[in-house]
N, C-alpha and C positions, 0 to 999 in steps of 0.2 A: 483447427490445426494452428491456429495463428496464435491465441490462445497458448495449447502448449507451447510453442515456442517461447512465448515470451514469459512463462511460467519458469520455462527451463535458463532463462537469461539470466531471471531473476535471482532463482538459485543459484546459479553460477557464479554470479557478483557477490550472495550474501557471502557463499563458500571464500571465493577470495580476502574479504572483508573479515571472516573469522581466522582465514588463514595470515592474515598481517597481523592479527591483533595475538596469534596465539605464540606466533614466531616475530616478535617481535624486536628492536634492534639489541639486547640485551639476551637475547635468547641465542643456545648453541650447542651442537653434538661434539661428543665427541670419540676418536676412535686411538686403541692402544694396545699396548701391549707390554710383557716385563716376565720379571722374572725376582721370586722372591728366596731367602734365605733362612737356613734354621733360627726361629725364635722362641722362647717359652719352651724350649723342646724338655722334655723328661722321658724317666727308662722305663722301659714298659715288660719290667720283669711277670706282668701278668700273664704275657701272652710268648714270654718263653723269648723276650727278646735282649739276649745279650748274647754275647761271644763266651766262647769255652772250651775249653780242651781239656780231654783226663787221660791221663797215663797209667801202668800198673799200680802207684800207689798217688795217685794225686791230680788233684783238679783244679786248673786255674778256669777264673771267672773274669770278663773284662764288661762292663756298665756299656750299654750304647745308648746314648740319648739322642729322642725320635722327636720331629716337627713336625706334621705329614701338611703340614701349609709352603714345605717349599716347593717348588716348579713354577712353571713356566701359567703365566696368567693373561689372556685375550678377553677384552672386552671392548665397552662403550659408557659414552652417560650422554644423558640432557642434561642442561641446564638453564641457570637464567640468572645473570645480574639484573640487580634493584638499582645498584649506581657502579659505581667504577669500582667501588670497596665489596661491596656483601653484596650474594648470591647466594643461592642453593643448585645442590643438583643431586643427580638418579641417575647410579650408576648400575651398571649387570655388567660381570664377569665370568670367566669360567676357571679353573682350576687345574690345569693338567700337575698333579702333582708330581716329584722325582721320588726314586726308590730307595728306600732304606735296607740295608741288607745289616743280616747277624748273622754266626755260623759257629755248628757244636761241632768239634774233634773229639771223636772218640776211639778207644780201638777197636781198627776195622770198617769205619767211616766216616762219614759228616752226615751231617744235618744245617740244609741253607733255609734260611726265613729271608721272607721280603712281604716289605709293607709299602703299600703304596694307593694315593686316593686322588679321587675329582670333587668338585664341587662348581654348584652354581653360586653366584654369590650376590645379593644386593646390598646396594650401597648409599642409603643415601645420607648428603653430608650439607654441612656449612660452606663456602666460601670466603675467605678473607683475602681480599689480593689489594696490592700499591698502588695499582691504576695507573702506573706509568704507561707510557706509550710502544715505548720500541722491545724493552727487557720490562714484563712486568712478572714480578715476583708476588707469589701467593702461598697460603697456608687452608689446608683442608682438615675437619674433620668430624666425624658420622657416625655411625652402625653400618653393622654387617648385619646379614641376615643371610644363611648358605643353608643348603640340602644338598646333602653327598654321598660318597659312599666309600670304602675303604676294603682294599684286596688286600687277604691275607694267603702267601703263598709257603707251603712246606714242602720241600724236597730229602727227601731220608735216602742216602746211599748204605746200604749195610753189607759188605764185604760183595757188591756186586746186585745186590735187592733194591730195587729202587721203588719207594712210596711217594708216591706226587699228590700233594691234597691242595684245592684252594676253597676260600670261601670269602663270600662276601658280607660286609657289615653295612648296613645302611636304616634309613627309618630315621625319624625326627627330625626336628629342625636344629640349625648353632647359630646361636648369638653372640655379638661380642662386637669391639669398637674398633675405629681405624681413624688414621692422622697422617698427612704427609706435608710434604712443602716444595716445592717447585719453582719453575721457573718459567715465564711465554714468552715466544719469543714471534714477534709479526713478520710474518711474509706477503702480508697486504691486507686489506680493507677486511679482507672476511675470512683470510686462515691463518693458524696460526701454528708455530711446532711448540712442543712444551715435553721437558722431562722433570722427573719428580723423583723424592726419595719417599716411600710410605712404610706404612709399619698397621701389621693388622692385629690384635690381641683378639684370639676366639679359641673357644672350644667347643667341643665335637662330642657329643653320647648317642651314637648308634642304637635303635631300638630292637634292631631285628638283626638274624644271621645266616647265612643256608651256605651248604656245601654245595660249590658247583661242579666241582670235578676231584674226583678218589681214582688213580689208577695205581697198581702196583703191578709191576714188569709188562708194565703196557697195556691189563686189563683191567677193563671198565669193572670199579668194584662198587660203584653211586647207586647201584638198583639191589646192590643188599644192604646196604644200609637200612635204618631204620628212620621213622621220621624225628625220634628224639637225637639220632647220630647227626643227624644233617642239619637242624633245622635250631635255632636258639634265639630265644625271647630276652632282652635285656631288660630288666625291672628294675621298680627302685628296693624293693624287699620282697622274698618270697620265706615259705617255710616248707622243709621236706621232712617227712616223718617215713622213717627208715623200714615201717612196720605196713605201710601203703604207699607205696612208692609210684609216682608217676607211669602213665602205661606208653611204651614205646611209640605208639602212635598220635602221640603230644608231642608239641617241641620243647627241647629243656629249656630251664632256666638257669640264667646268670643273673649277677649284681650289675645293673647301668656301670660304665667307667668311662669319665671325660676323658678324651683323647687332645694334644695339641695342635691346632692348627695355627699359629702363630706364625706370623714372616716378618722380616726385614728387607726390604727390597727396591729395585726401582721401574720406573713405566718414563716410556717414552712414547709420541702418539702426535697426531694432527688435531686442531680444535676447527670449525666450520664455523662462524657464525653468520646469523640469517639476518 
């Protein structure tokens, strides 16, 4: 018994001893939050997203250009200065993205589209900071690395008919770089406030697609569907031959299409250091 104990001491010192050396006085989390703006955005007349109206003889068209990387962003990082100047760190966020809306006028109704996504996001990046004391000003910048997913919603009013369909885009991973610049500002020995302006450049190609919900005037129509209605594979090429044509119970195919995920934005947040 005595034995374990002091087995158990021993480890307990090593543990402390690994835990100084890993969180060391250079070492630090951090927690945030923000909120980004349309960047890189483009129209996404693929998927039927513009505005439009037509009358007895005539149709206007209006461009809406989409960013699906704005909303609102929650996360954290580790990190670690080398010296007062350079650092690294490891960042994870989440994405609560904002809604994009389009909308057809036609005679006898509308037609509402909304686009809207999440994502996880890693981030890890350079540090460059002043190393001044009280205000220290720094410069970031990294890779993204995010896995998301993107709702696509249709609402069809036809003189009183209402078609409700969504589906979900998701599958693959998006790459892409990020930079910001900020500013820390000390509220003692080990915290610290800091806000920043970033900017992220990334895109997005969804691999996969499935309808989650088809109702028209309130009834479930998702169990007549077919699994080619519902279900779509994004490729980088495929070939259809009109003479053998895919059997309903395959999912279709589409062409891959980068989507933008770009922001402009800012984070505000606490730093902790150990």
């Amino acid at each position: 018994m005595k034995n374990l104990k002091l087995l158990s001491l021993i480890i307990a010192f090593t543990c402390i001893l690994c835990v100084n050396n890993l969180f060391g006085q250079g070492a630090y989390v951090n927690i945030n939050a923000g909120y980004g703006l349309n960047m890189s955005s483009q129209n996404l007349y693929y998927f039927d997203f513009y505005n439009s109206t037509s009358g007895s003889n005539s149709y206007t068209y209006e461009q809406v250009n989409v960013s699906l990387g704005k909303g609102l962003n929650l996360g954290g990082a580790f990190g670690y200065m080398f010296n007062e100047n350079i650092g690294v760190e490891l960042g994870i966020s989440y994405l609560l993205g904002g809604k994009s809306k389009a909308k057809n006028t036609y005679i006898g109704g509308t037609t509402d589209y909304t686009l809207s996504s999440k994502m996880l996001r890693i981030n890890p990046s350079l540090v460059i900071a002043s190393g001044f004391e009280k205000i220290n000003p720094y410069a970031k910048f990294g890779l993204v690395i995010g896995s998301g997913s993107i709702m696509c919603e249709y609402n069809d009013n036809d003189d009183g008919d209402i078609l409700v369909m969504k589906m979900k885009l998701n599958g693959g991973i998006a790459l892409g770089l990020s930079s910001g610049i900020g500013a820390m500002f000390n509220l003692s020995d080990n915290m610290s406030f800091f806000g920043e302006l970033n900017m992220v450049n990334l895109s997005y190609a969804p691999t996969k697609g499935e309808v989650t919900e088809a109702t028209y005037n309130g009834v479930d129509e998702l169990p007549d569907l077919t699994t080619s209605e519902k279900e779509i594979e994004f490729v980088d090429s495929y070939t259809y031959n009109s003479s053998n044509p895919p059997a309903d119970s395959q999912p279709s195919k589409e062409l891959k299409q980068k989507l933008p995920f770009g922001s402009f934005g800012v984070n505000i947040g606490l730093r902790i250091n150990f």
